[in-house]
C-alpha positions in Angstrom: 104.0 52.9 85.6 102.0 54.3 82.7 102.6 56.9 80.1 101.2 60.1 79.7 102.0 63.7 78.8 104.6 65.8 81.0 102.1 68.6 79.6 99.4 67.0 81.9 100.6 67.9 84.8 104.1 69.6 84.6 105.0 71.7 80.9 108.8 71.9 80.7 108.8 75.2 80.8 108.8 77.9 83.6 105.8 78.4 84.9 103.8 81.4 86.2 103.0 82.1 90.2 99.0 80.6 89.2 100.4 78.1 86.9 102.3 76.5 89.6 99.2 76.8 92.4 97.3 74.9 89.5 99.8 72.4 88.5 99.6 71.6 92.6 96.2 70.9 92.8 96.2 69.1 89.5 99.1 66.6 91.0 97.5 66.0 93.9 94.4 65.2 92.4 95.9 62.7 90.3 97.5 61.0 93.3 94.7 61.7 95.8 93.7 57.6 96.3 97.1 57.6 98.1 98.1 61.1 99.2 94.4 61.9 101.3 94.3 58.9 102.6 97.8 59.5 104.2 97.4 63.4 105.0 94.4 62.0 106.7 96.4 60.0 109.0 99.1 62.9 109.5 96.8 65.1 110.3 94.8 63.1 112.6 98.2 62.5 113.8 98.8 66.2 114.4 95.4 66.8 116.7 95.9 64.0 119.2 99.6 65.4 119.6 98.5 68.9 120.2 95.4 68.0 122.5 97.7 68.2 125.7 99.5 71.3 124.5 96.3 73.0 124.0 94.5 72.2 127.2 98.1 73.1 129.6 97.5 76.8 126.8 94.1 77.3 127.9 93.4 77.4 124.2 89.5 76.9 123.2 87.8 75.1 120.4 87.2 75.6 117.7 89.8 78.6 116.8 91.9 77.3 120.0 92.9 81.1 120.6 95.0 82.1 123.4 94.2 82.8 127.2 96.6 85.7 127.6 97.2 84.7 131.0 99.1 81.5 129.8 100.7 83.5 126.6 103.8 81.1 127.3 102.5 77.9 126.9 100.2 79.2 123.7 103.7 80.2 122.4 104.9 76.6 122.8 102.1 75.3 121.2 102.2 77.5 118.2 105.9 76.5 117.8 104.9 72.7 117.9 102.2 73.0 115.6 104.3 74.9 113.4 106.8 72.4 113.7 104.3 69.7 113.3 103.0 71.0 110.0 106.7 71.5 108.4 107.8 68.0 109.3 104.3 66.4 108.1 104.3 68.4 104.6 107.5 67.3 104.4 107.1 63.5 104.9 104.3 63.7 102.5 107.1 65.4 100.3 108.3 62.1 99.6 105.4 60.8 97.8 104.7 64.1 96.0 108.1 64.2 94.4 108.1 60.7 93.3 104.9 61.6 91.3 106.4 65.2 90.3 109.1 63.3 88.7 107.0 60.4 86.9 104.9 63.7 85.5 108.1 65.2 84.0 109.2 61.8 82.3 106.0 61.6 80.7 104.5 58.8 83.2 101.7 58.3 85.7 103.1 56.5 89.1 100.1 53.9 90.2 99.3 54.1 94.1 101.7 50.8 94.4 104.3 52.0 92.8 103.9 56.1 95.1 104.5 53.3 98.5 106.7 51.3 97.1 110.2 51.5 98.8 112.3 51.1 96.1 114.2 53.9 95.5 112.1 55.9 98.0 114.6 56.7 100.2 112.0 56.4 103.0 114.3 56.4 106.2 116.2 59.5 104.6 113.2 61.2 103.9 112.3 60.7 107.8 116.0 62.3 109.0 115.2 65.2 106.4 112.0 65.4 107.8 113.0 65.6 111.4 115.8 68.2 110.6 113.2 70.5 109.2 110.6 70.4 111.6 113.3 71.1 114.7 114.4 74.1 112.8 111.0 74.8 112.1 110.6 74.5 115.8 113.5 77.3 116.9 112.6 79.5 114.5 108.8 79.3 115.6 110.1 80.1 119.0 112.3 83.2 118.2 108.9 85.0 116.1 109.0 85.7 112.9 112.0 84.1 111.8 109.1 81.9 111.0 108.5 82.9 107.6 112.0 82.7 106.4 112.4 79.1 107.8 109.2 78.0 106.4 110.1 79.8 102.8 113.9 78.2 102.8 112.6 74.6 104.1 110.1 73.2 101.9 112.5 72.0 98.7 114.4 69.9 101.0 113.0 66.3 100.6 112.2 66.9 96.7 115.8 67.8 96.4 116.3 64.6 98.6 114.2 62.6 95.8 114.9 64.0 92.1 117.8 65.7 92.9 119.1 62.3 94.9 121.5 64.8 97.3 122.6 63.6 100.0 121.1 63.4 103.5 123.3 66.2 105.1 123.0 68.6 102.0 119.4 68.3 101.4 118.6 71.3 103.7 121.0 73.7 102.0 120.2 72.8 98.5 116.5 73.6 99.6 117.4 76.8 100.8 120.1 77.6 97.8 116.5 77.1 95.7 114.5 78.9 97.2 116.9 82.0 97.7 117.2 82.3 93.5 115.7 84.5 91.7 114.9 87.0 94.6 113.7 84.2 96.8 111.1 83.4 94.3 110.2 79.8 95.2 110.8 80.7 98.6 108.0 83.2 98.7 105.5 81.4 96.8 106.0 79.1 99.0 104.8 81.6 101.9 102.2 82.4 99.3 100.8 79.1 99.0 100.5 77.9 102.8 99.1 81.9 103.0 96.1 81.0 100.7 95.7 77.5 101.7 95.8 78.8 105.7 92.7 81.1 104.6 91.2 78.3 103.5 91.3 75.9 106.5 90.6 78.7 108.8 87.4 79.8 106.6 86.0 76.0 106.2 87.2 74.7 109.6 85.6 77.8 111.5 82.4 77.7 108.8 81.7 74.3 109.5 81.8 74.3 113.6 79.7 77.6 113.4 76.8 75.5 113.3 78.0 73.9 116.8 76.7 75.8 119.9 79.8 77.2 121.6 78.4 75.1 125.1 78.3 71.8 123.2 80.1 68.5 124.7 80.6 67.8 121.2 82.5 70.7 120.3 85.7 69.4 121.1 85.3 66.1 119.2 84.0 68.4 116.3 87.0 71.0 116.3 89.4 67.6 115.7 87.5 66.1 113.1 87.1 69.8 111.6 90.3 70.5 111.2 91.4 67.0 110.1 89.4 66.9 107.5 91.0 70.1 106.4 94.2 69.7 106.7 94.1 66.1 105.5 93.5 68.1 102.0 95.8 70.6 102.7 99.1 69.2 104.0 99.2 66.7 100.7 98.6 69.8 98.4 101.1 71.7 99.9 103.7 68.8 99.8 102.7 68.9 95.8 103.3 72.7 95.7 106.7 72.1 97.3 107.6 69.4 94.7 106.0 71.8 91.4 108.0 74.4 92.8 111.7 72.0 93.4 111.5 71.3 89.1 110.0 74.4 88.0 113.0 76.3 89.9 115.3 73.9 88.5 114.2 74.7 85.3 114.2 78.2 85.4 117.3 78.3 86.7 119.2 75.4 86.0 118.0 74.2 82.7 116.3 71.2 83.5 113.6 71.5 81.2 116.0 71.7 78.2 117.7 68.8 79.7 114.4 67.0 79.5 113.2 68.3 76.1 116.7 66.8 74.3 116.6 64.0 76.0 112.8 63.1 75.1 113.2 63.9 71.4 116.7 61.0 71.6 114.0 58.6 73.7 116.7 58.5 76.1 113.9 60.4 79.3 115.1 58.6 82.4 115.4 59.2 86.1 118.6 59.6 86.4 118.1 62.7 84.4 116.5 64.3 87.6 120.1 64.2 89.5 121.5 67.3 90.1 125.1 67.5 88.7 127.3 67.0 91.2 
């Protein structure tokens, strides 16, 4: 693990609404040898599991939009893919907040050491993981109860990671988080998937434009479309929900002038991150 500036990545101090959009993109392209290749697999991941849900929908490539006369089984399939997305942003959520919290001790994590499965709580990370994405999954179903699952969700596994909670209180912390401050974190949260939903849509849909709506390859080119986006997405989302699990904690709970003290005593250590309990 090597040393470099918290300031590179994550100031201890509270950050703005475009600070913390920056501070996302600037983590995960520090960690993008490890955290593309694996959103490229999650999301590759995500295709082949929707395939069949979109062909029993009736829903057509490239924007898969609905056939109105099977609105039921489009429903399901947004509800899966919504749950889909949740529980693969999250599982990326464990790497992200391992490098969140080797930026705020003043170090660079390697690729080796972002896999390796000490202290990675890996198998916790998968319950926390699962948990979210079935709420995701009734919520998705009952509307737009949607937004307020996906906004009280998303600090769940960094709280599992640098707040080292426990399994079966990792969900509530995330939601205690994002609620503060007039559901701050929880709405940039919305804020961020928002921006980076406008993005897929206008580079997956750009890209297949090109396609003739009649070509056999326009299904194989819809997948690899939208892979390739999301594989850039769903990591840079995961690093927004870990910016946002320390800057809330330092807005609101001090962290950063834990951190601060401890770095002018040379005493910065993980066990810093740990929420008092």
């Amino acid at each position: 693990m090597d040393h470099a500036g918290p300031s590179d990545v994550l100031p201890l101090r509270p950050l703005t609404t475009g600070e913390l959009l920056d501070a996302a993109v600037v983590l995960f392209r520090g960690h993008a040898t490890v955290l593309l290749p694996a959103g490229l697999l999650f999301a590759l991941s995500e295709q082949l599991i929707l395939a069949p849900l979109r062909a029993a929908a009736g829903a057509v490539p490239p924007a898969y939009l609905p056939t109105w006369d099977r609105f039921g089984s489009y429903w399901l399939l947004l509800a899966a893919g919504a749950a889909i997305e949740v529980t693969l942003i999250s599982l990326l959520g464990g790497l992200t907040a391992r490098a969140a919290g080797a930026a705020l001790l003043g170090r660079r994590i390697s690729g080796p050491g972002l896999l390796d499965p000490r202290g990675a709580r890996f198998p916790a990370v998968v319950l926390v993981a699962g948990a979210a994405g079935t709420v995701m999954f009734t919520a998705a179903l009952a509307g737009p109860v949607w937004f307020v699952a996906y906004a009280v969700l998303g600090l769940a596994v960094p709280a599992l990671i640098l707040d080292r909670v426990p399994v079966w209180q990792s969900l509530s912390r995330s939601a205690v988080l994002a609620c503060r401050s007039g559901l701050r974190a929880g709405l940039i949260r919305i804020l961020g998937y928002l921006v980076w939903f406008g993005i897929r849509v206008g580079l997956g849909l750009g890209a297949l434009a090109v396609v003739e709506s009649g070509s056999p390859w326009l299904g194989v080119l819809s997948v690899a479309g939208w892979t390739a986006v999301n594989a850039i997405a769903y990591p840079t989302l995961a690093c927004l929900d870990a910016v946002l699990q320390v800057e809330t904690r330092m807005r609101t709970e001090g962290l950063d002038i834990r951190l601060i003290r401890a770095r002018t005593r040379h005493t910065l250590t993980p066990e810093l991150l740990a929420v008092d309990r």
